[in-house]
Structures are given as structure tokens and as C-alpha cells.
C-alpha positions in Angstrom: 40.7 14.5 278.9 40.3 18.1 277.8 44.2 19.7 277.3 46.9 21.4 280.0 45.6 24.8 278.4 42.2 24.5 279.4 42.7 23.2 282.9 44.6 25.8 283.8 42.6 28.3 282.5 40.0 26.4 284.2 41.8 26.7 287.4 42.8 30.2 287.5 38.7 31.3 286.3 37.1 28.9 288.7 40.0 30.3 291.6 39.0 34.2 291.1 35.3 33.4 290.9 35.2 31.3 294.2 36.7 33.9 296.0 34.1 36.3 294.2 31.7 34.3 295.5 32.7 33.6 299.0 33.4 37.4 300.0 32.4 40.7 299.0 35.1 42.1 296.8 36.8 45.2 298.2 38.0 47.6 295.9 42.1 46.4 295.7 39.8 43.1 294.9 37.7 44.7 292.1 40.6 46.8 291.1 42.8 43.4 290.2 39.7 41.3 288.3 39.5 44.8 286.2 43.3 44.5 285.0 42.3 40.8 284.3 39.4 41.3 282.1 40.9 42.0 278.2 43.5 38.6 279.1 40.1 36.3 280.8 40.8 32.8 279.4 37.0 32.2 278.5 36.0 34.9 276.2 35.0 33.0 273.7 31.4 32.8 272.8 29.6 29.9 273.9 27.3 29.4 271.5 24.3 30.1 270.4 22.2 28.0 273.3 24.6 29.6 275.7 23.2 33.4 274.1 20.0 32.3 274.9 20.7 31.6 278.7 22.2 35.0 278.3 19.1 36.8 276.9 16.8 35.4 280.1 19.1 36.0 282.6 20.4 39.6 281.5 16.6 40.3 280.6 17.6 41.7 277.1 15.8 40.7 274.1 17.6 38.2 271.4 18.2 41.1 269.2 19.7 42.9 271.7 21.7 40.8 273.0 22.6 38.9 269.6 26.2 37.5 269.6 27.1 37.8 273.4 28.0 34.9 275.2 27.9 34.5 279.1 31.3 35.6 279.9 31.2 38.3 277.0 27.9 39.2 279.1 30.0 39.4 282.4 32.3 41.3 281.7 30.7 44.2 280.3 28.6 44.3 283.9 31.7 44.1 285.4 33.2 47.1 283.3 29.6 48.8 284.3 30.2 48.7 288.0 33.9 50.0 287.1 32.7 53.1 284.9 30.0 53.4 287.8 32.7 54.2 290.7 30.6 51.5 292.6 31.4 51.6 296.4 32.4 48.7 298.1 29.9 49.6 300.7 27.1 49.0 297.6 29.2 45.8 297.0 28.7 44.5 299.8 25.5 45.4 300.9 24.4 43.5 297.8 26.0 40.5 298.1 24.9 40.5 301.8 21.3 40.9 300.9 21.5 38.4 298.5 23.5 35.4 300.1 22.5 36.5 304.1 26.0 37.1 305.1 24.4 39.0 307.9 20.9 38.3 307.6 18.4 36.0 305.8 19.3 35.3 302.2 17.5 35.8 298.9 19.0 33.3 297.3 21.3 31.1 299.1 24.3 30.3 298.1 24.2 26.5 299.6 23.5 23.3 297.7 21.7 21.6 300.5 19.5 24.5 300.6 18.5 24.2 297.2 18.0 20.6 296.9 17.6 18.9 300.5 14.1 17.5 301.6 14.1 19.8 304.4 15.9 23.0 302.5 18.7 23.3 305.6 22.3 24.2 305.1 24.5 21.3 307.1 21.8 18.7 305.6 22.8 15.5 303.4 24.3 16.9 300.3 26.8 19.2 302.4 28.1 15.8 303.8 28.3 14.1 300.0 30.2 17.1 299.3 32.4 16.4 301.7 33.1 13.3 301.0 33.6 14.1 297.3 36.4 17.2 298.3 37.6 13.6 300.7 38.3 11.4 297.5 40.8 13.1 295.6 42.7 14.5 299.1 40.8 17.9 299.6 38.6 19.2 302.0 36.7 22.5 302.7 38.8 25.3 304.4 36.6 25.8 307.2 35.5 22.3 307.9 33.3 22.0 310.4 32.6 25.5 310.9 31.1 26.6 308.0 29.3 24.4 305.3 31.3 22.5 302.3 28.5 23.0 299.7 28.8 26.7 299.3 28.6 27.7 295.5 32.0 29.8 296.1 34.1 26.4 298.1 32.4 24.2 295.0 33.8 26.4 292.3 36.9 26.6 294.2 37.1 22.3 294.4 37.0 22.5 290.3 40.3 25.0 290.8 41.8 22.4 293.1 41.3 19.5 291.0 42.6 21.0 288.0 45.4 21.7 289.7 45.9 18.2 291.4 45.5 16.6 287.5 48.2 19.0 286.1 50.7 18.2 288.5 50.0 14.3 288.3 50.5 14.8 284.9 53.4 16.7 285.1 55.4 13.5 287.5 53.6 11.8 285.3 50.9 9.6 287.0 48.2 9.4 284.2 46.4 7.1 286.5 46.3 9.7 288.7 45.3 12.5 286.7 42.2 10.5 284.9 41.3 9.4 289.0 41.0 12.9 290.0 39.3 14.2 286.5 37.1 11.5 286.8 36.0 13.0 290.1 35.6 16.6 288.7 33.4 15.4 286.2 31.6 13.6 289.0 31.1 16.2 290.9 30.3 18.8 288.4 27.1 16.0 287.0 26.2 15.1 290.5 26.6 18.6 292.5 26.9 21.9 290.3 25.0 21.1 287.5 21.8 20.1 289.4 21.3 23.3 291.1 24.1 26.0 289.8 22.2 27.1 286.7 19.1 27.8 288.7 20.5 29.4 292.1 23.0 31.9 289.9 20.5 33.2 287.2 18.0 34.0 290.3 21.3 35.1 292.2 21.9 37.3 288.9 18.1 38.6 288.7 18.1 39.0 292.4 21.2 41.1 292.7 21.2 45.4 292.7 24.5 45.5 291.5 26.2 45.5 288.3 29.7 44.3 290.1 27.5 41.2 291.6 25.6 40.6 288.5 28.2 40.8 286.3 30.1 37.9 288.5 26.9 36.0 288.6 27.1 35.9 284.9 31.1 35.4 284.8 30.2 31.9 286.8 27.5 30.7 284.6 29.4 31.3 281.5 32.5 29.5 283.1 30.1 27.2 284.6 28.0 25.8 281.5 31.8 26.2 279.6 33.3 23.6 282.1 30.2 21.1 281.8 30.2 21.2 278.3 34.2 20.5 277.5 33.8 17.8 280.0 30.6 16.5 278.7 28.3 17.4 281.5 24.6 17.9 280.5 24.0 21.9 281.8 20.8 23.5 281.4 19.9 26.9 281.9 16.3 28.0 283.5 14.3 29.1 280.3 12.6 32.5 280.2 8.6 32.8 280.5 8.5 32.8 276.8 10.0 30.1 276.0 8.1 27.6 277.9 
């Protein structure tokens, strides 16, 4: 089981970026991440593989983008929208476009889209969601009314889950703890890593913004982080070139 340090930095990363995900930041919003940035418990570089992802999905050559890591990658977008004055009208008009808050979406933000037979939100994999978010005690704040398998509410089940193992650990109920890790890693193999690389580096080249790029990025990096502490196989869409 990875340590207490890491699943809470897990939880407070994957808390921020679900509600990044779910609603169009606002500027108090944007204003708060920014204080947060120098302090972000993933800064480390993850690796050279990780660089690569990096390269495609930021469209910068390996040269240019030599030695930056997902997150690293993130953050500077996000410290581009701030030097930018972005509004939180461009904000959200962005993130509307691109997830059809108010419209059709580019790119949904919905597993079942992404990987049902008939490409519908409400299909079959919103339901195994469900029932995953069901066996460690949780469920989907909305339920019923909106659909469990948004990117945002799946991110946001890896917060709660964390959180559920560190206080059964804290009691302690080791039993317990290993259940609900168990389920994380789970979930992360059977859900977010069979269609959360491709549906946020299209998100990331779809988006206008560098406030909604930038988070884009922040999630992979966190993302393909998570899979690989836990030992989750995570792969990255690979550029034209390198197929």
C-alpha cells in the first residue's frame, strides 16, 4: 500500500481537480489553485515516458520540452492564464464548448460515452460506476440526476477513497483500508485508465484556453502518477510520429 503521505496528497490533488473538472472555475476559484501552485504535492517529474506524453499533448518538440513532467507542464499553463488576466467569461466558454455544459460537447467528459457500444451517457459503464462508488459506501452526489461516470465525480471517488483508507487506518482497521485500496486500484484499472488518457489529451488539444489546458494537463500528470504508484498499466495516446 503506497504511504499516509501520498494518499493524502492524492486526496487533496484528485479533490481540487474534480472540482476543476466538474465546473468552470470562477476567479475566487482560479485565484485559490494559484496560491496553491509553488506547495502542489506532485511536482515531481514523472519520468521520462511521462515527458513524452507531455511533448504530444502540449505539441512542443522533445527538445523543447526536455525535462518537464505533466504536472511541471500544468502548471506553467496555469500560471499562463494567470499572467494572461483570463476572464472567467473565456473560462467558461471554453470549458462549455468543450464538455457541452450548454450545448453539444467536443469531447465529452463521460466514460460511457467514450467506451459504450452505443456512445450514450446513462449507458452500462455509468451503472458499473455506480456500483463501484456502492462498494466501498459512496455514491455520486447527484445520483440519479446527473451521470456517475463523469471524469470530474471519478477523480473525485479516488479523493474519497483515500480518505476512507486513511481514517480506517487511523482506528485502525487494516482490513479495512486494504478493502477500500483494493477498490481504488480497481477502479482506476477498470474505469480511468481505459479511457482517461485518451479523452483528456484530446480535451487538452481541444481546449482554447490556457486555464483549461493547463488543468487538463494537471489531471494527466496526477492521473498517470496515481496508476503508476499503485501499479496500474497507464498509457498515453502517442503523437503521429511515433507510430
Amino acid at each position: 500500500m503506497i504511504s499516509n503521505d501520498q494518499l493524502d496528497s492524492y486526496a487533496a490533488v484528485f479533490t481540487v481537480l474534480a472540482r476543476l473538472q466538474l465546473q468552470p472555475a470562477d476567479a475566487d476559484t482560479r485565484a485559490r489553485v494559484m496560491s496553491l501552485l509553488e506547495q502542489w504535492p506532485l511536482r515531481e517529474s514523472l519520468g521520462e515516458g511521462a515527458n513524452e506524453s507531455a511533448d504530444y499533448a502540449a505539441g512542443e518538440s522533445s527538445s523543447d520540452a526536455a525535462g518537464k513532467g505533466l504536472t511541471e507542464r500544468g502548471i506553467a499553463l496555469l500560471k499562463e492564464s494567470a499572467a494572461k488576466a483570463e476572464s472567467d467569461s473565456a473560462v467558461w466558454q471554453d470549458q462549455n464548448a468543450l464538455y457541452g455544459i450548454a450545448a453539444s460537447a467536443k469531447v465529452s467528459p463521460f466514460e460511457s460515452v467514450h467506451l459504450g457500444e452505443d456512445h450514450l451517457v446513462f449507458d452500462e459503464q455509468t451503472l458499473d460506476v455506480r456500483r463501484a462508488y456502492a462498494q466501498v459506501g459512496l455514491q455520486a452526489p447527484r445520483l440519479g440526476r446527473e451521470p456517475d461516470d463523469h471524469i470530474g465525480l471519478e477523480m473525485d471517488f479516488l479523493a474519497r477513497c483515500c480518505l476512507e483508507v486513511l481514517d480506517a487506518l487511523e482506528v485502525p482497521d487494516t482490513r479495512r483500508a486494504e478493502a477500500i485500496m483494493a477498490s481504488a486500484e480497481q477502479f482506476t484499472r477498470e474505469h480511468l485508465a481505459q479511457w482517461a488518457p485518451q479523452m483528456l489529451t484530446s480535451a487538452m488539444e481541444e481546449a482554447n484556453s490556457a486555464w483549461v489546458k493547463g488543468m487538463q494537463m494537471l489531471s494527466l500528470g496526477a492521473l498517470e502518477k496515481w496508476a503508476a504508484d499503485i501499479g496500474v498499466p497507464w498509457a498515453l495516446p502517442m503523437s503521429d510520429d511515433d507510430e
